[in-house]
N, C-alpha and C positions, 0 to 999 in steps of 0.2 A: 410567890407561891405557884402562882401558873405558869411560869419560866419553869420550876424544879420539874411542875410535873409533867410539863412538857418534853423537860430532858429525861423523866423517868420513861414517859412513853414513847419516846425514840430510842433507848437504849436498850427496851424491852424489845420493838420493834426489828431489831439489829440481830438481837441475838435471836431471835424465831427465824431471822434471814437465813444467819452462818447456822445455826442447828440445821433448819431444812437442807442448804446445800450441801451441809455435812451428811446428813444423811442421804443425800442424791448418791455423791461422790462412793460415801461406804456402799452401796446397791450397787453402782458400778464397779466397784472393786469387786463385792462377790459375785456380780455377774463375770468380771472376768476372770475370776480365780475360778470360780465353775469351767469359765473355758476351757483354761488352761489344763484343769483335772480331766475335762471330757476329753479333751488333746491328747491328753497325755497319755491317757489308754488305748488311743491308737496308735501311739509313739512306742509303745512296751517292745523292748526288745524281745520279750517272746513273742509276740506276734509278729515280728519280722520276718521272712524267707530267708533262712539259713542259706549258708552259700551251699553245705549239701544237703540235698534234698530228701528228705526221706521215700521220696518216689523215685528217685534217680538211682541206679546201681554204679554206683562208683569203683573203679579199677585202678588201682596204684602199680605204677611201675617204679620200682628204687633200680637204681645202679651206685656203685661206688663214688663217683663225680657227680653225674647227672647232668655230662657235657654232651652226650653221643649216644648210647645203648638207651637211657631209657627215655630219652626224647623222640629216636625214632618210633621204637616200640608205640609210644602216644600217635603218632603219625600215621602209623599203620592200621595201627586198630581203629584210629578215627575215617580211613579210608575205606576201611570191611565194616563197618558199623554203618554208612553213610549209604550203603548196597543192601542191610540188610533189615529185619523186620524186628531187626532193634533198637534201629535208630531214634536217638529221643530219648531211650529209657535207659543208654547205658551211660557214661561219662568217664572217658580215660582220663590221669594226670600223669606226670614223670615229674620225679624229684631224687636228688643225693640224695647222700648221709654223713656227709663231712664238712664239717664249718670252714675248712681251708677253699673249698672251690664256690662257697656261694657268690650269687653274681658274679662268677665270668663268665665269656662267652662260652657259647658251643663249639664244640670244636670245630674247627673250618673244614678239615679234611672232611667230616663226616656231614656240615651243610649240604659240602660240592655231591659228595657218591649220594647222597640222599634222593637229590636233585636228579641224578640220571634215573632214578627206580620210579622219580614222579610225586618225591614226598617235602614239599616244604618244610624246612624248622628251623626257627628264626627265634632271638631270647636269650635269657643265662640262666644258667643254674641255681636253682632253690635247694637247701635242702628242707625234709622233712620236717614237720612238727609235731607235736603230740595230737595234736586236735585232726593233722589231717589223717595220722596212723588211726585214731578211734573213729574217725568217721568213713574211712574205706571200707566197703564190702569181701573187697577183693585182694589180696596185695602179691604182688609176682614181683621176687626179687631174681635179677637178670646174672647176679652171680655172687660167688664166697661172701665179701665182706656184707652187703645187703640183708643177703640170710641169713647170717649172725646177728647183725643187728637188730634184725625182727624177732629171733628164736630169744634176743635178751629184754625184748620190750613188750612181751606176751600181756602183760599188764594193762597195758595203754590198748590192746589191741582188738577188739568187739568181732571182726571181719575174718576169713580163713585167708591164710598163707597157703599159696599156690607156687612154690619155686617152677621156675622156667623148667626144671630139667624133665617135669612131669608133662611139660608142651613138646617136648621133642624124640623124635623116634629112639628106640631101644640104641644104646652103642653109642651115643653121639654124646660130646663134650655135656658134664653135666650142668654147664653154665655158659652162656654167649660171653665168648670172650672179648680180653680189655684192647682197646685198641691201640693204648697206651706200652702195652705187653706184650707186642708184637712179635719181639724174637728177630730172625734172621727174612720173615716172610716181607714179601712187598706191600707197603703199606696202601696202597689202593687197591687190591686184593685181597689182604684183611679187612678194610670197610665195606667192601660187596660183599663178603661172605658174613659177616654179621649181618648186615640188612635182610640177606636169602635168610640166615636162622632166624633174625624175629618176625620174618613174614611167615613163616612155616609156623611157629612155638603162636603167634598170636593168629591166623587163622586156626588152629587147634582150640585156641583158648574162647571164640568163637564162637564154636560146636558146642563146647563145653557147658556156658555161661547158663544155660536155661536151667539142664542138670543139678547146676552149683550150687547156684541162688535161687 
């Protein structure tokens, strides 16, 4: 009789052990699910810094590849920006609009002549997405196929469309021409004279930007 109730109060004993530590363990558990909740609320993707910034004025330059024309354009305006009392608050990008040239190079010719104007650009071609067309301010398409593309995706688009040909004086080609579509002209005299047109069309664009935005 003192044996059973011996084993009754050790068994009892046992289970008030495993209860308590069961209930240690569950405290721990909601302590750390608590954590993980309070965690998580600073993990919230809306609370993260967008890659654009709603304080930032963002300026897209498209070209038809986005091997040469709107890479320098990015070049240059990053070099008139970096001089003036906007620097900081404006953000150029350069991208295509054609899925055949994404990631390849730049074009070599237009590295080299870049390089004598003093404008590094190094990389390959992206094109466009939706997300970066609705979150541009600004968008300057550098010629024909570009500004069709935009004039068909007015949807996606929050920002105003600036075509180059409004950066450039009266009479002058209404788009920076393709370097690719040279014609009979010397091909390193067609890449200086595109680089002279978007230093002109983007120091305009410049002056502009206060105006704009």
């Amino acid at each position: 009789m003192t044996q059973t109730n011996h084993s009754s109060n050790t068994s009892n004993i046992f289970r008030r052990i495993r209860k308590r530590f069961g209930d240690i363990k569950s405290d721990k558990r909601t302590s750390s699910d608590r954590h993980f909740l309070i965690g998580s609320e600073h993990h919230n993707p809306q609370h993260q810094t967008p890659y654009y910034s709603p304080e930032i004025t963002n300026v897209l330059f498209l070209s038809k590849r986005g091997l040469s024309r709107a890479p320098v354009a990015r070049e240059i305006m990053r070099s008139l920006l970096h001089l003036s009392d906007l620097f900081g608050g404006v953000r150029p990008s350069a991208r295509g609009i054609s899925d055949a040239y994404e990631f390849c190079p730049f074009d070599k010719r237009m590295v080299l002549s870049a390089k004598k104007f003093g404008y590094e650009i190094s990389g390959s071609s992206r094109r466009v997405n939706m997300s970066e067309l609705s979150s541009a301010n600004l968008l300057i398409p550098l010629d024909h196929p570009s500004n069709q593309y935009l004039l068909s995706r007015k949807y996606y688009i929050h920002g105003e469309i600036k075509p180059v040909e409004e950066l450039l004086p009266s009479g002058h080609s209404p788009f920076i021409s393709d370097p690719f579509e040279r014609g009979e002209n010397d091909a390193n005299d067609n890449y200086d004279e595109i680089i002279r047109d978007l230093e002109l069309a983007c120091s305009n664009l410049l002056k502009l930007i206060p105006s704009i935005l």
